[in-house]
C-alpha positions, -999 to +999 in steps of 0.1 A: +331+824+358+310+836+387+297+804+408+265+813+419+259+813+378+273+782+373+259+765+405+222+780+393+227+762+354+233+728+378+209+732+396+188+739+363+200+706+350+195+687+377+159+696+383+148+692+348+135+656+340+150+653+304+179+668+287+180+709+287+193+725+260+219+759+264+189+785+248+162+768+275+188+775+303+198+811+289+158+818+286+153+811+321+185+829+328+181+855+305+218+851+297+241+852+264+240+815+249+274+821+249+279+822+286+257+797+295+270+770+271+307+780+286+293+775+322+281+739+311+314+730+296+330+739+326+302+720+347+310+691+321+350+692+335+339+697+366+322+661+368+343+643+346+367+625+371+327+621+394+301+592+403+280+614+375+288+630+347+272+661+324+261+645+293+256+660+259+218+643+249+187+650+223+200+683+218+205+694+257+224+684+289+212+658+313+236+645+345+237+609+343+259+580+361+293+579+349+295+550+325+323+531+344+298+527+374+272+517+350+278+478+354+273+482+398+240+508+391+230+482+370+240+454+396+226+475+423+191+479+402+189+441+404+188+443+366+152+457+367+145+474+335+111+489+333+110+491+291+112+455+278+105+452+243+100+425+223+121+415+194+099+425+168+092+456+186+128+463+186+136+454+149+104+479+138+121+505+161+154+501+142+137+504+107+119+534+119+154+549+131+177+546+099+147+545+077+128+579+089+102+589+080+085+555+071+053+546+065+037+511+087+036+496+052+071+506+041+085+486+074+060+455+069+077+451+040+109+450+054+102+430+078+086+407+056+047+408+079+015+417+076+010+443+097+032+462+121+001+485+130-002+469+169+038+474+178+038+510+158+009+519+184+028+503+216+060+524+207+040+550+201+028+547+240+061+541+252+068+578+232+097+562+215+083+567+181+056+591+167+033+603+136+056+632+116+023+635+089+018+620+058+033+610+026+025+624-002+011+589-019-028+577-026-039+565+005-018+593+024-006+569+046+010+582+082+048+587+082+068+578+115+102+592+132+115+584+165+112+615+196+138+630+217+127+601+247+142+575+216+177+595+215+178+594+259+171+563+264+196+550+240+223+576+250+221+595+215+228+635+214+214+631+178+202+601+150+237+608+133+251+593+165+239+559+157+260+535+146+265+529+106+243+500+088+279+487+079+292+488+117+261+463+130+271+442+097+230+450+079+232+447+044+222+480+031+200+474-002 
């Protein structure tokens, strides 16, 4: 593998501010796929024993910190997290994650409230959620899903990487 081409689809990654998928890199390249997703992989062995590593994330490749020095990046950060969300913000989040695509009324029920119209609209802000259209019902209500910025900031390459409803002991019925 020539390493100019590999050392260009790092530089790629690094540069990009969220994860970049093997057809974006070999667009911009205007290389084979097939070549390009070979390059990463050996970009992905390359950082493996490294303070960072090449991580597989919403469908593209993101460096990140290795996740043994997670615990002194995290020390290091003074614990400063700028998301904080709420409880019920995060429960609503969950629904809308195994439940997708859900209507506001379809997770007020679950949750057993009134309304869950003011935390749908904050993660909505926060781009963790967003409006995927409308269900076929009267009314026509609004149907949410979760976004790519939901799989990277929970470290997810896809929804099927979440853990099962059995595995967090939830009750499925």
């Amino acid at each position: 593998m020539n390493n100019d081409f590999k050392a260009t689809i790092e530089a790629l990654i690094f540069a990009s501010d969220s994860p970049l998928s093997v057809d974006r890199i070999a667009k911009v390249l205007e290389a084979e796929p097939t070549l390009v997703k070979s390059a990463v992989d050996e970009l992905t062995a390359d950082c493996a024993q490294r303070g960072f590593n090449l991580f597989e994330l919403a469908g593209g490749y993101q460096f990140l910190t290795s996740r043994r020095f997670y615990p002194m990046v995290l020390k290091m950060k003074d614990t400063d997290r700028s998301l904080s969300l709420s409880q019920a913000a995060f429960e609503t989040l969950a629904i809308v994650s195994y439940r997708q695509p859900i209507t506001s009324q379809e997770i007020s029920a679950m949750r057993g409230v009134q309304s869950v119209s003011n935390i749908l609209r904050n993660l909505q802000t926060l781009e963790l959620i967003r409006i995927a259209g409308r269900k076929d019902v009267i009314g026509r209500p609004m149907l949410y899903r979760t976004t790519s910025k939901f799989l990277e900031l929970f470290g997810l390459n896809s929804l099927g990487d979440l853990p099962s409803l059995e595995e967090i002991g939830v009750n499925d019925s």
